[in-house]
Structure formats: C-alpha cells, structure tokens
C-alpha positions in Angstrom: 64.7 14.3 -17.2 61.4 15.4 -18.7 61.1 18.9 -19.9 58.0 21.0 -20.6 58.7 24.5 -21.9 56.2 27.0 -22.2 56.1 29.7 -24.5 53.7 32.5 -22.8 52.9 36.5 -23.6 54.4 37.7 -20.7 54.8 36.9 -17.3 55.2 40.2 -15.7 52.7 42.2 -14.1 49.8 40.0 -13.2 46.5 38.9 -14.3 45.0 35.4 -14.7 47.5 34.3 -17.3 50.7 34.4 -15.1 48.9 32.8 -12.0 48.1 29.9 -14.4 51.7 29.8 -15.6 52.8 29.9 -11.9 50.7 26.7 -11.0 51.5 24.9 -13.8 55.0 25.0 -13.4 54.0 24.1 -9.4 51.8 21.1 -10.8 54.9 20.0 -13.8 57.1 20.1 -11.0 55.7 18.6 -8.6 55.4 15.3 -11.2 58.9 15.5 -12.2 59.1 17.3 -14.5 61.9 20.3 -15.8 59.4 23.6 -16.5 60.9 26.5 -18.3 59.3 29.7 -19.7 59.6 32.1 -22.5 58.0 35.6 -23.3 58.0 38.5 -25.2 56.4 40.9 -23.4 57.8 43.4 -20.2 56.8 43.8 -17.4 57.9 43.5 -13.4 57.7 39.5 -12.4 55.3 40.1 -9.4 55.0 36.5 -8.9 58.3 34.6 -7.0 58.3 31.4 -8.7 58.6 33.2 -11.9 61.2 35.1 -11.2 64.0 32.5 -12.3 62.4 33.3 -15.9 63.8 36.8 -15.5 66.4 36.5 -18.7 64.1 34.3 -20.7 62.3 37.6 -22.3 62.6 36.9 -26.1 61.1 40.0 -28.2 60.7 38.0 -31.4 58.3 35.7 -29.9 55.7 38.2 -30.0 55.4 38.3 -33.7 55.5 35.1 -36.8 58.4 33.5 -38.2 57.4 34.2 -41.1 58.4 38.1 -40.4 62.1 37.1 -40.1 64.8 35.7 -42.4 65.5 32.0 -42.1 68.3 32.7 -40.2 67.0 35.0 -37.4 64.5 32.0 -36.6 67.3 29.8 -36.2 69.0 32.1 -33.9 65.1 32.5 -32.2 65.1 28.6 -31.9 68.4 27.8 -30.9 67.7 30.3 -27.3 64.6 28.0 -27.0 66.6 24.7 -27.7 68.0 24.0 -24.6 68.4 21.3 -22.2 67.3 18.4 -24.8 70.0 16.3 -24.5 69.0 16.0 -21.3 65.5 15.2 -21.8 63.8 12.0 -22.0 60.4 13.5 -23.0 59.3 17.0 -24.4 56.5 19.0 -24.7 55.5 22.0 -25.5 53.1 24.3 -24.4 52.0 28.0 -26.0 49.2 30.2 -26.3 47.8 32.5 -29.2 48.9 32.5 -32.8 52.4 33.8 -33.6 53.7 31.8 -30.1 51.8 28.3 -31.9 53.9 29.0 -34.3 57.3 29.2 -33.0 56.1 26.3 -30.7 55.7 23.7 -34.0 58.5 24.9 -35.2 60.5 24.1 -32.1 58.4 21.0 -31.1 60.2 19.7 -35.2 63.2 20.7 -34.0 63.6 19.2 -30.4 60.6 16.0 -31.9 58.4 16.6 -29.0 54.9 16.9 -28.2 52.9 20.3 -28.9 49.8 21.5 -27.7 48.7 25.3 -28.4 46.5 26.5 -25.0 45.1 30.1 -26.0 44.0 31.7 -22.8 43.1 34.6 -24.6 39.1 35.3 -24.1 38.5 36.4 -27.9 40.4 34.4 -30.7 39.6 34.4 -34.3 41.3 32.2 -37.4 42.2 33.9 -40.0 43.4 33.3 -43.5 46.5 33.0 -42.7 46.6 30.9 -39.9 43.4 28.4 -40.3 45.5 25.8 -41.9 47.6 25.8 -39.0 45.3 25.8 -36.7 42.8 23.0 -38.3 45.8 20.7 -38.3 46.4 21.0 -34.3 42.7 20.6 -34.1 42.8 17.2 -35.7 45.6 16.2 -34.2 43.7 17.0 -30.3 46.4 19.5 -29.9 44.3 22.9 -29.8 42.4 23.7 -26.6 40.9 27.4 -25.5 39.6 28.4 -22.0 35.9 27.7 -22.3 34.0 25.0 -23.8 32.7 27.7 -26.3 36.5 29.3 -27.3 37.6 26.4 -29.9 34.4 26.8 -32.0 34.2 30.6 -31.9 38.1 30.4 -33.0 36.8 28.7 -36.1 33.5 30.3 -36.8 33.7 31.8 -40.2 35.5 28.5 -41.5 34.2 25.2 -40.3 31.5 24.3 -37.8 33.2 22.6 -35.1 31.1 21.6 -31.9 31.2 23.4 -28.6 32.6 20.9 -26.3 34.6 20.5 -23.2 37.0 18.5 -25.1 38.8 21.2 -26.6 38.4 23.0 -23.3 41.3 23.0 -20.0 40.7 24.8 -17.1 43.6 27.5 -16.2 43.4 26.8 -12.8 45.6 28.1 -10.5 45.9 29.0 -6.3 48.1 31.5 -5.9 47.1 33.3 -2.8 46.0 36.6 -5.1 45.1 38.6 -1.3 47.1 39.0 1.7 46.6 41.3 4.8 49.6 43.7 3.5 50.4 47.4 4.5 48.3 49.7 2.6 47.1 53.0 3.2 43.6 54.0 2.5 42.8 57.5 2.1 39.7 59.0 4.4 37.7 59.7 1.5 37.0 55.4 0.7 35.7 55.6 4.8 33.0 57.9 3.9 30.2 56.0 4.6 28.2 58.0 2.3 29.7 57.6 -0.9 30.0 54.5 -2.9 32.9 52.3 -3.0 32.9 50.7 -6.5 36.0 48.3 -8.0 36.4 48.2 -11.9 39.1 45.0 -12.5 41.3 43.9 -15.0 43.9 44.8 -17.4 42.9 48.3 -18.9 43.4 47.4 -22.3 40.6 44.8 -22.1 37.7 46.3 -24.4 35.0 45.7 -21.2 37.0 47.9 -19.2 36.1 51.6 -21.3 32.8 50.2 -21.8 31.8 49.9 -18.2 33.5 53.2 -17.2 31.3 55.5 -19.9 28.4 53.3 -17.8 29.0 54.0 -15.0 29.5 58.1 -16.1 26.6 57.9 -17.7 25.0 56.5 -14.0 26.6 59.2 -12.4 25.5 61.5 -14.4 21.7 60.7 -13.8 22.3 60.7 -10.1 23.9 63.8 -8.8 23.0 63.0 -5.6 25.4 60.1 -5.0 28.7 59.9 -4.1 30.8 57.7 -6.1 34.3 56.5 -5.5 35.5 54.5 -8.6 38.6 52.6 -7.6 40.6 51.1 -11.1 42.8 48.1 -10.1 44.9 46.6 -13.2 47.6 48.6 -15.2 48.2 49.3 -18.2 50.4 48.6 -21.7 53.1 50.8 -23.0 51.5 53.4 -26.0 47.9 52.7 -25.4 47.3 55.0 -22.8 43.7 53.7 -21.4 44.7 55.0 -18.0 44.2 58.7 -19.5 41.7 57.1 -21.9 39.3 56.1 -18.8 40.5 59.2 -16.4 39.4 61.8 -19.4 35.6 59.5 -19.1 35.3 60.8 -15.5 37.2 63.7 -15.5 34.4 66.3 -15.5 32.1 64.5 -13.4 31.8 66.1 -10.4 30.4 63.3 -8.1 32.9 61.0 -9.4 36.8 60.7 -7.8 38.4 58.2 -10.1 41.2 56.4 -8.5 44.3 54.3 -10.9 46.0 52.0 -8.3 47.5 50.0 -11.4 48.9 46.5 -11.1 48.2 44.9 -7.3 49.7 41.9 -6.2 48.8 40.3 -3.5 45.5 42.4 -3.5 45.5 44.4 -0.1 43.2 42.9 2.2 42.8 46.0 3.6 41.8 47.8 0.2 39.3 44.7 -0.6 37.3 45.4 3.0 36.5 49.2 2.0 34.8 48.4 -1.6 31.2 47.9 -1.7 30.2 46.9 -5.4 33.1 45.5 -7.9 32.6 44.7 -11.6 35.2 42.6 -13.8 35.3 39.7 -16.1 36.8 36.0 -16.1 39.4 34.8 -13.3 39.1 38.1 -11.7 35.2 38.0 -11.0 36.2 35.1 -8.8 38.5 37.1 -6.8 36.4 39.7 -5.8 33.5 37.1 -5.1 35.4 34.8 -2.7 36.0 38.1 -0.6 32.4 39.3 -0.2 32.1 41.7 -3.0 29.1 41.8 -4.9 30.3 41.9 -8.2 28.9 42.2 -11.4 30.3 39.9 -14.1 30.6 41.1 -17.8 30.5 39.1 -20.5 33.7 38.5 -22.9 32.4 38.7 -26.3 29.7 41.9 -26.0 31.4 43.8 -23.0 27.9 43.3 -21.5 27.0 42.3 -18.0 25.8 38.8 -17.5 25.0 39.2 -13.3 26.0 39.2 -9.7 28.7 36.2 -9.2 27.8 34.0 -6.8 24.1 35.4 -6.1 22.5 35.2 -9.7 25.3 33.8 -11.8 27.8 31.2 -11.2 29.2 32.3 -15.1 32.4 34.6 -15.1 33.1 35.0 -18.8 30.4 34.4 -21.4 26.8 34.4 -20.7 25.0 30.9 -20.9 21.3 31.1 -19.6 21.3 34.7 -18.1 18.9 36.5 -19.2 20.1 40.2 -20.8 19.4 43.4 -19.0 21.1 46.9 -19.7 24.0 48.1 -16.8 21.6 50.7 -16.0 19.5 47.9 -14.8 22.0 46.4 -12.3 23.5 49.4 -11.5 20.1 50.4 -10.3 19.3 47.5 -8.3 23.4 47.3 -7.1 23.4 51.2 -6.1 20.0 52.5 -5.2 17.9 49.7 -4.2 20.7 47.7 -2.3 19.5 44.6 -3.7 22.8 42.5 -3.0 24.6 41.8 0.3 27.5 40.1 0.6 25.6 37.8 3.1 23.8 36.9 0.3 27.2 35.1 -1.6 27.2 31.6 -2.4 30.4 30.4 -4.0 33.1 28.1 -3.2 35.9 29.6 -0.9 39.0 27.8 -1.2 41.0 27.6 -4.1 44.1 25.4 -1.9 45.9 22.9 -3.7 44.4 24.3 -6.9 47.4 23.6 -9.0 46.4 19.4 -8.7 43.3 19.8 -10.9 46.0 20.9 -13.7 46.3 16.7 -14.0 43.1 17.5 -16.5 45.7 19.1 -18.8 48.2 15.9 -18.8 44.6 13.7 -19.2 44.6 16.1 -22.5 48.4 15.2 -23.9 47.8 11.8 -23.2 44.5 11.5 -25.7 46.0 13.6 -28.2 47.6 12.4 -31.5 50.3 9.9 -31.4 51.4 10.0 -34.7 54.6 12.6 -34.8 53.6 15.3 -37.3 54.0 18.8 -37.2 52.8 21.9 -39.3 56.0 23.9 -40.6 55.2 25.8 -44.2 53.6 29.0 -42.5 53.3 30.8 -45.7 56.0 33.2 -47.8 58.2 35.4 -46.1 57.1 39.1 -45.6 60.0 40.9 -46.8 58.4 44.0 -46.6 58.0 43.3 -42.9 61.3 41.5 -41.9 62.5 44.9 -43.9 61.7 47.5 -41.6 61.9 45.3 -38.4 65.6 45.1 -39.7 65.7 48.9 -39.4 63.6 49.6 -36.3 63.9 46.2 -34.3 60.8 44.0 -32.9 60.1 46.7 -30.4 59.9 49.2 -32.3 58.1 47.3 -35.2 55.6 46.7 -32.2 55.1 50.1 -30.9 54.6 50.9 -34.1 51.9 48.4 -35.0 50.2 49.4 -31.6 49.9 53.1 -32.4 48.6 52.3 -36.2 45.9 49.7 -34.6 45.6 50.9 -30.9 45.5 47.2 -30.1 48.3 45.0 -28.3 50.4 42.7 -30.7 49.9 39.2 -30.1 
C-alpha cells in the first residue's frame, strides 16, 4: 500500500480548497494510492467523498509545535501516525505554515516524502519561519498556487524567480452546480432591478472592499434598483456577515441578501443573476455559467476585468490595464457593455482531477536526498501556558478577536 496523507485547514463548508482536496484524493486513488486527511478547522462536510474524514478534525493542527510541550506533539503525531506499517511509500502533503510544520515533523517520524502546497492567495515568510521554508524550497518541496505565490512568499528575504516551477495547479471537477430545489423570491424576477452576485468566503479582505463599492455606486444612482445577492459564509467571531449587512443597511435602493455557504450552487439561483464579482476558482464558476463577472485581484482587492470577455486572469493581474470599480461598474450597470453572449472561456471541467498527474511530475523532480527540517525554534511557554488553561479553541477565538483575522 502507498499512503498519501494530507494535512489541510478544513474541509467543511466549501470553497476552492476542499474541491481540490476532493479531487486529489479522486486522482491518489484512482493510482493506487491510500488518501487520508486531517484538519483543524469546523465546519459541515458538504462534499460526500470527504465525509469519511468526519473524526479526523485535530484542533492543534491549526497552531505550531512549538506552542505545545514535547509531549502534546507526540500525542498530536501519534493520531497522524497511522497505517505505516502498512505502507510501502509515504508522502505528505500540507498547506500554510503551522500545518508545514507538523507535516516535517511527521514526514521524520513515518521517513516519507514532504511537500508543503499553500493554497492560500496571500502568504508571507516571516522570521520565524523563513529558515523553514528556504530549506523546502531547496529541496523542490515548496509550491504556491500561481507562478507569482513562491516569490511573493519570500519577498523581503531573498529574490527568488517567478516561475511555474514552484507553481501546481489546484485543479479540481467537482460538479460545483446542479439543477436543485430552490426557491427564489419575486423580488430577484423584477426585471427592473439589478441582479448582482458578490462570491467567496466573507472573511476574504476583497469581499468588504467590493461591498462599500458597490454602496458607494448605489449611492450615486438612486435611480437603480439593486439586488446584491452574498453567496459564501462566514467564520465563527468575525462577524463579516453583520460587518457587510451594516455597509448596505441604510441604503435604500439596495436589498442585501446572505445566502451563506451553497453547495451545489442552485442552478436555478445562477439563471436569475445578471452581473457577479469574485476572485480565484470562484470567478470561473460564475463564468462557465454565463455570468459576466468581474474578477478582483488578490493582492490589492482591486478589479482586474470581465472573465472570459477581457480577462482570461482570475487572481492577480498580469497585463490588465488598472481602472477604478466605478469604471466597470459603469460600463457593467449603466451602459450594458457585457452580455453573456459575449463569454469566451472553456466549458468543461470533466475529468479534471487527471491533470493533478502535474503534481506527482512535482514529487518525482524534488529532492532525493532524505532530510527534513525539525529545530522550529524555542518553546513558547507563555503560549503553551494559557492554551493549557483555555485549550486550542479557545486560545483561537481568542487570537481571532485580538487580530480580527483567522488563525492559520
């Protein structure tokens, strides 16, 4: 047996992140391979071939080792150490900084391969990790999402190039829309208001940005009807759901709707929108459906163009020229500039889950030389302190209210 364990945020809920970890385990399986995944964060499993993970939710995984005694990381490693005695080959998959960790430290204790894959749109080195970090570069076992993600990790530090060979795919083809019961309310089938989708998790930072742009478009035109329809949920104690319902609240031509987490996305619900805006897998969505919609830009939460009419780019802007969201708003609203006639993209995303093979072309290049990065710094005893009196959770809510960011 071959095993390949993957050590991911969360797979509840649903975004981009758990339909890659979906498809990989379709693609690992579907070579031979045993998949099994761990997470820290909660959340409903939306997606069925996840659901097997249900008991696999380990809360310690969400922060470093180096905020627990040596013997709570043993405990930590010995519910990830399973099935090697059964296992010809090993390797290990994780994503942002504290799960790279626990992944070299299990990848030493099981001697298998390790490879950190942050899917994360905006990562940063820091002092503390950069060591780390610089070592799984050299060894060609540190990949982002974009040719651009490794280098921007690193900026600060060392140059290292933009290239596409610290960059994987996170392809997946998970059917995300189905032709589902849904309801829609008589007020989206007023053909004289505006119909417009903002997508993604509500903790991303594009996500208040574009709603104060939008009020502010509103605002200017009194005359218009707008109907602003919120798909994607949010994260226990941040609160952006109030945070982007108090930005329309007095707004008297806006109705905001919160329809939270979707999955499948209604097809019925996707028919009724007229203009969408979102960033990264999401854009592509909405695109392949016959919505205009206007991609943002990961790094300055501004918007790069139409998907599939001006832009083919989802995430970060390459050659697209810079204009203001009043600008597209404009020529998306008012001047009816984009039909979804006009739409060029490719359709299907069947069978998907094969082009994950790039990912396996990755392993196979990387170092071969067994080595593996264990001395993560001194222990935080002020830290492993009041985690001992509050527990991880609680050390996490805590962190999340003092910050008003997600631990990760």
């Amino acid at each position: 047996m071959n095993l390949y364990i993957i050590l991911n945020h969360g797979i509840g809920n649903i975004g981009g992140g758990q339909l890659y970890v979906s498809s990989k385990k379709r693609y690992m399986e579907y070579i031979g391979w045993k998949v099994v995944v761990y997470y820290h964060l909660d959340g409903e499993i939306m997606i069925p071939n996840l659901l097997e993970y249900n008991e696999n939710q380990i809360q310690e995984l969400a922060l470093p080792p180096t905020y627990f005694s040596k013997k709570k990381c043993n405990k930590v490693l010995n519910k990830l150490y399973r099935y090697h005695n059964e296992a010809k080959k090993i390797i290990i998959e994780s994503g942002g900084s504290n799960l790279a960790m626990w992944g070299e430290l299990l990848a030493e204790k099981m001697k298998g391969k390790h490879i950190v894959y942050d899917l994360n749109e905006k990562i940063k080195a820091t002092r503390n990790n950069f060591s780390f970090f610089y070592f799984k570069y050299k060894r060609n076992e540190f990949a982002g999402i974009t040719p651009q993600s490794v280098n921007m990790f690193f900026k600060g530090f060392i140059d290292v190039p933009i290239s596409t060979e610290t960059c994987l795919s996170a392809y997946y083809d998970q059917q995300q829309v189905a032709d589902v019961n849904f309801n829609i309310h008589k007020k989206f089938l007023d053909k004289t208001a505006i119909n417009i989708a903002l997508c993604g998790r509500l903790e991303k930072p594009f996500m208040l940005v574009v709603s104060k742009e939008l009020a502010n478009f509103a605002l200017k035109h009194q005359g218009i009807r707008f109907n602003i329809i919120v798909i994607g949920g949010d994260v226990v104690g941040l609160n952006y759901t109030k945070k982007i319902q108090s930005i329309f609240a007095h707004i008297s031509n806006v109705d905001c709707n919160m329809f939270g987490f979707l999955f499948p996305l209604p097809k019925k619900l996707l028919n009724i929108i007229d203009f969408a805006i979102s960033s990264s897998g999401f854009v592509g969505v909405l695109s392949r459906n016959d919505i205009p919609t206007l991609a943002v830009d990961g790094n300055d939460c501004m918007p790069i163009g139409i998907h599939g009419i001006t832009t083919r780019t989802t995430l970060y802007r390459k050659d697209d020229e810079l204009f203001s969201y009043d600008y597209w708003f404009e020529k998306m609203f008012i001047k009816h500039d984009f039909e979804k006639k006009d739409i060029d993209i490719q359709c299907s995303v069947d069978n998907n889950y094969l082009k994950l093979s790039s990912h396996m072309d990755f392993i196979t290049k990387s170092s071969r030389v067994e080595g593996y990065y264990t001395e993560f710094g001194k222990k935080s005893y002020l830290k492993m302190l009041v985690i001992k009196l509050i527990g991880v959770k609680g050390y996490r809510l805590l962190h999340v209210f003092k910050n008003n960011i997600i631990v990760r």
